[in-house]
C-alpha positions in Angstrom: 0.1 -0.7 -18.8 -0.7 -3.9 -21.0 -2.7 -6.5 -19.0 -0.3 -9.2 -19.7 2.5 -6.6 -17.5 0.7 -7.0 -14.6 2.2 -9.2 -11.9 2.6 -9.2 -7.9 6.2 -7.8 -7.9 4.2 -4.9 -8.8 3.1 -4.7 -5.4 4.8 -1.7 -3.4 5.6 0.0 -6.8 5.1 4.0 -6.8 2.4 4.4 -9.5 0.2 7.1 -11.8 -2.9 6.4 -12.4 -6.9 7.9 -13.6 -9.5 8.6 -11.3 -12.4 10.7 -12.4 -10.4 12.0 -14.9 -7.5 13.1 -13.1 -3.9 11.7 -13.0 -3.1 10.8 -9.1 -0.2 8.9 -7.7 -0.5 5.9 -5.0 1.3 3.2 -4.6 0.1 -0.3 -5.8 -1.6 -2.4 -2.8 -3.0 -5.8 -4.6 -3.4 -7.4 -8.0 -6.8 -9.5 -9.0 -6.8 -11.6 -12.0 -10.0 -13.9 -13.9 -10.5 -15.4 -16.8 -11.6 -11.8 -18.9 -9.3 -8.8 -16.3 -6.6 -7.7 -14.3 -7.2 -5.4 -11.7 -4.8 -3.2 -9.6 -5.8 -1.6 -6.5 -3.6 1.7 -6.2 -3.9 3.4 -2.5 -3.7 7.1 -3.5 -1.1 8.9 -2.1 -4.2 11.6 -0.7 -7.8 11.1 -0.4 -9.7 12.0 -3.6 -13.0 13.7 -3.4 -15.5 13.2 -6.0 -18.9 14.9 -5.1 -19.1 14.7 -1.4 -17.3 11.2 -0.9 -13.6 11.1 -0.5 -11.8 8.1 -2.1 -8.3 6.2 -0.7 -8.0 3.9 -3.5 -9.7 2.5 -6.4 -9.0 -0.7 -9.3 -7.1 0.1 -12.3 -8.8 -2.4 -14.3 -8.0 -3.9 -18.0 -10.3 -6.1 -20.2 -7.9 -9.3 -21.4 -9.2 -9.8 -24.9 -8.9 -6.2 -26.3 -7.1 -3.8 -23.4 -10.3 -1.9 -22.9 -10.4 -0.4 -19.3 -8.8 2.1 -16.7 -5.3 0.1 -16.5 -3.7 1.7 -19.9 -3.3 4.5 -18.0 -1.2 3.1 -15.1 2.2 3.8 -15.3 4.5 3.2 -12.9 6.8 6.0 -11.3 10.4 5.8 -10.9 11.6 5.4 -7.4 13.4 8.5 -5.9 17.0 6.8 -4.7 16.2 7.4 -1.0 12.3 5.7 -1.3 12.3 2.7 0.0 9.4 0.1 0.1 9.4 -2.7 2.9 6.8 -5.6 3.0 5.9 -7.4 6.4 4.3 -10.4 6.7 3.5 -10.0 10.9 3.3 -13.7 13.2 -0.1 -12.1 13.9 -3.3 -10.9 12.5 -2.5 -7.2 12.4 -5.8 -6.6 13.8 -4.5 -8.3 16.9 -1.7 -6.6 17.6 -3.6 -3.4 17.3 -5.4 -5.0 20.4 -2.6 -6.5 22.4 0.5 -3.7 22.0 -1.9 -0.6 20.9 -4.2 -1.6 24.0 -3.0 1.6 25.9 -3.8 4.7 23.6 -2.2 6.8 26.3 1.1 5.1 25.1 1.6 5.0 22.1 -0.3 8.2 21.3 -2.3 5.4 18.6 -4.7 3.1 18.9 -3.6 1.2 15.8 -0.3 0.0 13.8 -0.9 1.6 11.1 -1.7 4.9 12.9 1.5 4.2 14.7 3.6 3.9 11.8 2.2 6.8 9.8 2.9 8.9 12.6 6.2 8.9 11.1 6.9 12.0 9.0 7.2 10.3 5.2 6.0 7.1 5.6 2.7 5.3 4.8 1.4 1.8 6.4 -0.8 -0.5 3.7 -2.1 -3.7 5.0 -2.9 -5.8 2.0 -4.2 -8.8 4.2 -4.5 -9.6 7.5 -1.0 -10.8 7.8 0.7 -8.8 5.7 1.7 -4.9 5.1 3.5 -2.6 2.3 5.2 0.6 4.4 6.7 2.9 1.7 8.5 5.8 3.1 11.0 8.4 1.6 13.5 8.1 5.2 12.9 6.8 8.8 12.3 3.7 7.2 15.0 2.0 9.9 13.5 3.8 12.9 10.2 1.8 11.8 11.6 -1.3 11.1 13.9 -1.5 14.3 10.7 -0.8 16.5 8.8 -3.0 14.2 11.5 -6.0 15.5 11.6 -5.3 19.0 7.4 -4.8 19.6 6.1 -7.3 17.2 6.4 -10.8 15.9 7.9 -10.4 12.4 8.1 -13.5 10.7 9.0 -11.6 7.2 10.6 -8.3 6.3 11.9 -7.5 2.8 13.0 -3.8 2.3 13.5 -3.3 -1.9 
């Protein structure tokens, strides 16, 4: 991918890209841009050991002036018909709601939203802020959002 592709509609989009030399797939999380790069964090669809430490994600970075860095490897991967990607902005910190509705582990089984929602078989949870969230899942992406409306304050929900 070209530097001057990058953009934040990218954000949510199923992706390929190189870490340590290998080809993994994630799904893109943020996008960081300066005077001289453009970065794209990519949340790897599995942890990726290298040595003894085990990676999540990592910046798909490009160099503006000549297109020298990790990001000409990105590509993005086309959507299977039944993945879905849903971005929620929350009314809340999402740390706070871990506190006020995940308060009871006992409950919920979780201590967490995100451990909550990637309970579900097939779907991931990616806060990209404190506000905000990218849940990509292949089906029960309903399920989630119905519960997501009745136990939290949603103030956005887009579903692409």
């Amino acid at each position: 991918m070209k530097t001057t592709e990058v953009n934040k509609n990218l954000i949510g989009r199923r992706c390929e890209c190189i870490f340590t030399g290998m080809m993994v797939t994630g799904v893109i999380e943020d996008i960081e841009e300066n005077k001289y790069s453009v970065n794209v964090k990519v949340h790897f669809d599995k942890p990726q050991q290298w040595g003894d430490d085990f990676y999540t994600e990592d910046w798909a970075w490009g160099r503006k002036s000549d297109e020298f860095g990790t990001l000409h490897h990105l590509r993005l991967l086309e959507d299977k018909p039944d993945f879905q990607t849903m971005i929620v902005v929350f009314g809340e910190p999402i740390s706070q709601i871990d506190r006020s509705v995940f308060k009871d582990v006992e409950t919920w089984g979780v201590c967490s939203l995100q451990g909550w929602v990637n309970s579900y078989e097939s779907v991931r949870f990616v806060a990209i802020n404190d506000h905000t969230a990218v849940i990509t899942c292949e089906y029960n992406l309903e399920q989630v959002k119905v519960w997501l409306e009745k136990h939290v304050h949603v103030k956005s929900l887009k579903i692409s």
